[in-house]
N, C-alpha and C positions, 0 to 999 in steps of 0.2 A: 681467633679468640674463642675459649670456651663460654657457653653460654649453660647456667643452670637451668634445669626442668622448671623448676618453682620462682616466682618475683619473691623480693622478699614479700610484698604483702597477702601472697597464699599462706607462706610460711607463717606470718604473724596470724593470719585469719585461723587456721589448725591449732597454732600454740592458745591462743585465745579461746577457742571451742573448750580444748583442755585443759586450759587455766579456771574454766569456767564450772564443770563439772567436780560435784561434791566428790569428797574422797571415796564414801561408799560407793560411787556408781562406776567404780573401775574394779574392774575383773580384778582380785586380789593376787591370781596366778600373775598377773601384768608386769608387777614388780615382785612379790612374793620370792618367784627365783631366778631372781638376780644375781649372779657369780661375780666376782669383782673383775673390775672393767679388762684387764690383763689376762683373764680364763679364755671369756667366750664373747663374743660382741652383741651388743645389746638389741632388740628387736625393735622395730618400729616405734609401737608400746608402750613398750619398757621403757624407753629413750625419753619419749614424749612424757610418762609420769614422773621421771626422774627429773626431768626438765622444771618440769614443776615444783618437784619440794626443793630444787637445786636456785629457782628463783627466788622463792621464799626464804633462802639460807641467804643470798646474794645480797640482801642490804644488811650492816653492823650492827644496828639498832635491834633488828631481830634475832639475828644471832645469838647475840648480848641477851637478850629476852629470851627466847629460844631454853639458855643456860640459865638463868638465872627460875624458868619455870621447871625445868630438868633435876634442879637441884635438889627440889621439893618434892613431900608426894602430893602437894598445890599449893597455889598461891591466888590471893584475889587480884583482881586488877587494880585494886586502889595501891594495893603493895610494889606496885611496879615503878607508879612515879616518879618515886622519890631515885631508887637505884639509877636507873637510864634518864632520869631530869626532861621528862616529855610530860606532856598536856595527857588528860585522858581522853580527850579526840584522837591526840597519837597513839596511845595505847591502844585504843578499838580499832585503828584500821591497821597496828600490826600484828596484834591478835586477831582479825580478823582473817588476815592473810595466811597465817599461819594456821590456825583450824583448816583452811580452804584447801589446803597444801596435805592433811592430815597428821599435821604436825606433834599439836595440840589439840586436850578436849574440853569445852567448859559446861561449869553448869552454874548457873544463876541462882541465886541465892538472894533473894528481896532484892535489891539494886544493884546489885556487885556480881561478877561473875569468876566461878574461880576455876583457876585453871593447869591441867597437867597435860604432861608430854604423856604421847602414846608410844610405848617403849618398843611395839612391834615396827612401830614405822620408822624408827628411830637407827635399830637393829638393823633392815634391809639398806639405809645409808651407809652406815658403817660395812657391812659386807660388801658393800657394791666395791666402796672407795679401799675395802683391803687389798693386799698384792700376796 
């Protein structure tokens, strides 16, 4: 029987460090040149911050969101409700995730926070996932 290096819970404990860490604080080279997955194989890294905006994409609801802020050159958060039929508790903790991921950027505006896709981050998903 083969046995992996890693339990899963090293594994989770690394994803988690990196899940945790703002998007600024990753070397931009990290992802920046990324070739799609079919070129060159991904480095450590790379792997690991892909991981991350690839989780953030991973539930519908953000996705859905995801698009529907993409669409715009912003949108507040009260404008989200209605579209996806979520609470605004939901809305902040999947905009939140999504900023987390450098998905999305917001800026608050008296009680409301409004919000756009960051189209360089957006670009190196798309390149990754070209063939």
């Amino acid at each position: 029987m083969h046995t992996l290096p890693y339990t899963s819970m090293d594994v989770n404990a690394k994803l988690d460090d990196v899940a945790t860490r703002p998007p600024s604080s990753v070397d931009a080279s990290v992802i920046g040149c990324c070739s799609p997955l079919s070129d060159v194989p991904l480095t450590e890294a790379q792997a690991q911050e892909m991981s991350r905006i690839f989780g953030a994409l991973s539930d519908p609801v953000r996705l859905r969101m995801l698009s529907l802020i993409a669409a715009r050159d912003e949108i507040c958060s009260c404008d989200l409700e209605g579209p996806l039929l979520k609470s605004q508790p939901t809305i902040s903790h999947h905009t939140r995730i999504l900023s987390e991921a450098g998905l999305i950027e917001g800026e608050r505006r008296g009680r409301w926070i409004w919000w756009h896709a960051v189209p360089a981050r957006l670009e190196v998903v798309a390149k990754l996932l070209s063939s």
